[in-house]
C-alpha positions as CSV (number, residue, x, y, z in Angstrom):
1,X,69.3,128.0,125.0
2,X,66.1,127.2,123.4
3,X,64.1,129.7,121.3
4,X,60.8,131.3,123.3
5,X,57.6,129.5,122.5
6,X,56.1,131.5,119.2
7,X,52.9,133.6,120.7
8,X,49.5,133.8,119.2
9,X,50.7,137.0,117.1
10,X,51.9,134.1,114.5
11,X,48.6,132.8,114.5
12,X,46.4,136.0,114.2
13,X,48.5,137.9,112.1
14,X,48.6,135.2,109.4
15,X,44.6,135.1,109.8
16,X,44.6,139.3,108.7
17,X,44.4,140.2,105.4
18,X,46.3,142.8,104.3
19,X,43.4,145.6,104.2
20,X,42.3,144.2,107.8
21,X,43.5,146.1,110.8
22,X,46.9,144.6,113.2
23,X,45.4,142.0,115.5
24,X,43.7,143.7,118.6
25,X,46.9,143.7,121.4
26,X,44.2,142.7,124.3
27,X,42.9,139.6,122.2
28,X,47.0,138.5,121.8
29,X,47.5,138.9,125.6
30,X,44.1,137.4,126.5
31,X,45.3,134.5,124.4
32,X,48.8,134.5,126.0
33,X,47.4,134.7,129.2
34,X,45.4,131.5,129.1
35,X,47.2,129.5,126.8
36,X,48.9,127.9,130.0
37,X,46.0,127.8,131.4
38,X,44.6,126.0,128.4
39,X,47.4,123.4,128.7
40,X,47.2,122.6,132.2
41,X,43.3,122.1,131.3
42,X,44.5,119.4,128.7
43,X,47.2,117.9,131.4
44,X,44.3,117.4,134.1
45,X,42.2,115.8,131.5
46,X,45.2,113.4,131.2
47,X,43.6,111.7,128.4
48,X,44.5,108.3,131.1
49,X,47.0,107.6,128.6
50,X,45.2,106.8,125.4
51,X,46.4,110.1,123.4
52,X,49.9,110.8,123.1
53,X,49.4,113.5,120.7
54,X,46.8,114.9,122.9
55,X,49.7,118.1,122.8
56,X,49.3,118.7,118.9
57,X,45.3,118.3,119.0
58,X,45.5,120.9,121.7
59,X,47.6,123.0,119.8
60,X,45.3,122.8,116.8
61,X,42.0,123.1,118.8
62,X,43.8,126.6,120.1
63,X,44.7,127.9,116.7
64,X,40.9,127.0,115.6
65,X,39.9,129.0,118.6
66,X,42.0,132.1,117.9
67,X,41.5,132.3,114.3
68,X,37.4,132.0,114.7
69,X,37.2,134.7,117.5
70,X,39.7,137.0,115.6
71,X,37.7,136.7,112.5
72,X,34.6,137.5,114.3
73,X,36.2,140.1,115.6
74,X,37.4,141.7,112.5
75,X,33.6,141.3,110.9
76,X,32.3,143.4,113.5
77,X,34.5,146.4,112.3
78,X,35.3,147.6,116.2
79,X,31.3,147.6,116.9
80,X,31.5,144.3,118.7
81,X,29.8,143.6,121.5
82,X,31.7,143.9,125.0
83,X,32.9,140.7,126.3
84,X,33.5,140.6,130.0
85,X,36.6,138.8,130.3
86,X,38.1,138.1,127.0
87,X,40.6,135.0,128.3
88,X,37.4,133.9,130.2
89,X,35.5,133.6,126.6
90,X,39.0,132.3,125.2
91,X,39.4,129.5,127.8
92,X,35.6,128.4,127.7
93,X,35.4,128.1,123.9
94,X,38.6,126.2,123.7
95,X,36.7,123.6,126.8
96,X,34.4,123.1,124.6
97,X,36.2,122.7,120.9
98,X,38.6,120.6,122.9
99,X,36.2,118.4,124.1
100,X,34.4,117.7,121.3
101,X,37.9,116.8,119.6
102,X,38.5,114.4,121.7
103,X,34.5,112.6,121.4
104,X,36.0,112.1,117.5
105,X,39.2,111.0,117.8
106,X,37.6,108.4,120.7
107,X,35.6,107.5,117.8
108,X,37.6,107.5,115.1
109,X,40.0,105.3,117.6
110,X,37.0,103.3,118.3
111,X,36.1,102.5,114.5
112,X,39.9,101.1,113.8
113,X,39.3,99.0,116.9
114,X,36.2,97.8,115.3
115,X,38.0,96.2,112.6
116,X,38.9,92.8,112.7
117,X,42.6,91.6,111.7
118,X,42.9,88.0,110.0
119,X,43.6,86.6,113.3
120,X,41.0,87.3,114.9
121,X,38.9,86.6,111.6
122,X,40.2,83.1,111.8
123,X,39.7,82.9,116.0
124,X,35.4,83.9,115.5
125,X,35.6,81.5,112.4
126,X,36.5,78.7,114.8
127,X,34.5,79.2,117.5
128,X,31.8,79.2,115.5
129,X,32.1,76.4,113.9
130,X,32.8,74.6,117.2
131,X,28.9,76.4,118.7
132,X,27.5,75.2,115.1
133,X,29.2,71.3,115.8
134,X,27.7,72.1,119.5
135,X,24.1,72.5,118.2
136,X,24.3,69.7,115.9
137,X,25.5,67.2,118.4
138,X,21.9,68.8,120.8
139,X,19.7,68.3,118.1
140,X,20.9,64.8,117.5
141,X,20.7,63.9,121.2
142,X,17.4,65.4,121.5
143,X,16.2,63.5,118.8
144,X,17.3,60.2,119.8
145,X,15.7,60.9,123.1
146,X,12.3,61.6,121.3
147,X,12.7,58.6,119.6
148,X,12.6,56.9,122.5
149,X,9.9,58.4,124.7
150,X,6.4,56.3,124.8
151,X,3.6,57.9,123.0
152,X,2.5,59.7,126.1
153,X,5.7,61.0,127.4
154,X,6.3,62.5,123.6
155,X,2.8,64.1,123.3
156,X,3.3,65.8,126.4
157,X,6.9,67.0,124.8
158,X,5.3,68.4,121.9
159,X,2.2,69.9,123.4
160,X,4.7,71.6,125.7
161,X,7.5,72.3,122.5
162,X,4.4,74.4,121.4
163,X,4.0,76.4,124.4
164,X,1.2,74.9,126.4
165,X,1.1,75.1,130.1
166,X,1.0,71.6,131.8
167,X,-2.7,72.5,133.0
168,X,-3.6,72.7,129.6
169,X,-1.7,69.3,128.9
170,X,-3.6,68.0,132.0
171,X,-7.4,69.1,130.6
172,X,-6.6,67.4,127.6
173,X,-5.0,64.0,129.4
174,X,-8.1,64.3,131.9
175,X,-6.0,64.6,134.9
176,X,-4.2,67.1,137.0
177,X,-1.5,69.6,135.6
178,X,0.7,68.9,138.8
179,X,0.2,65.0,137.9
180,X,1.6,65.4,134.0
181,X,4.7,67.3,135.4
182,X,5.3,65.0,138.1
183,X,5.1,61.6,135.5
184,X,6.8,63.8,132.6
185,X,10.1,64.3,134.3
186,X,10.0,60.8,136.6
187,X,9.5,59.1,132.8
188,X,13.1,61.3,131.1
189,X,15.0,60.8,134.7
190,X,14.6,57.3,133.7
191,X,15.1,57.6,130.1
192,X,18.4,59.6,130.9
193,X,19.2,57.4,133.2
194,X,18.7,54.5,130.2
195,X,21.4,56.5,128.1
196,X,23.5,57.3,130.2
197,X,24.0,54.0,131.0
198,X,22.9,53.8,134.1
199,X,19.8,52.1,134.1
């Protein structure tokens, strides 16, 4: 048959020092009290999974929580302030340390994710080499297609390459903005149409 779970006596008792008083007997069955409670809490949460030691962090989340209110305790020297429901104030503050265990470990979990292995090193290596090839083969092709606009059709490219609007364009051609436009992209239909092989 296996032993009984050890109770929180274990961990408040350890916490005493000699000179300090026995732990209180209503803190230890507050804390018995709602340690199932504080499990259950940790079952819900399920974690989805991602923790399997999410039992141990609990555990040591619970110590943390009966060791800091014990201590307070003992400071106090029996003058402390009366607290309503004692597993109540256990439960909430174990919540709450609990939770904010669990942000770090998500982010300690999500740092080791961060870093790369050699594979996967090598796998962004290639792929950017292949968009780095990519861009070089578009700048070539968009030069060779300047080289063989006509004078107007590549002052048009470069007034627009610099941001003008094709009314501005227009004012300075002396003619409509809605008549560069239209000539502009009838003139690289037919110069793709030219490289491509088609025309």
């Amino acid at each position: 048959m296996p032993a009984a779970e050890p109770g929180p006596e274990w961990v408040l008792l350890d916490a005493q020092s000699p000179s300090a008083p026995r732990s209180d007997s209503e803190l230890v069955n507050a804390a018995r009290s709602a340690w199932p409670k504080a499990l259950a809490h940790v079952r819900n949460e399920q974690l989805h999974g991602r923790y399997a030691d999410s039992g141990s962090l609990a555990t040591e989340v619970w110590e943390g929580v009966l060791l800091s209110v014990s201590k307070t305790f003992a400071r106090m020297n029996g003058r402390r302030r009366e607290v309503g429901d004692l597993e109540a104030y256990l439960l909430g503050t174990f919540y709450h340390r609990f939770s904010r265990a669990l942000r770090k470990e998500r982010r300690r979990e999500e740092t080791i994710h961060l870093v790369a292995s050699a594979r996967e090193l090598e796998v962004l290596s290639t792929a950017s080499r292949a968009v780095q090839e990519r861009a070089i083969e578009g700048d070539i092709h968009a030069q060779e297609i300047v080289e063989r606009m006509d004078d107007w059709s590549r002052k048009v490219w470069v007034a627009r390459e610099y941001g003008y609007s094709w009314k501005d364009i227009g004012k300075t051609l002396g003619v409509s903005g809605d008549n560069v436009m239209f000539r502009f992209r009838r003139r690289m239909k037919i110069l793709r149409e030219r490289l491509s092989g088609r025309g």
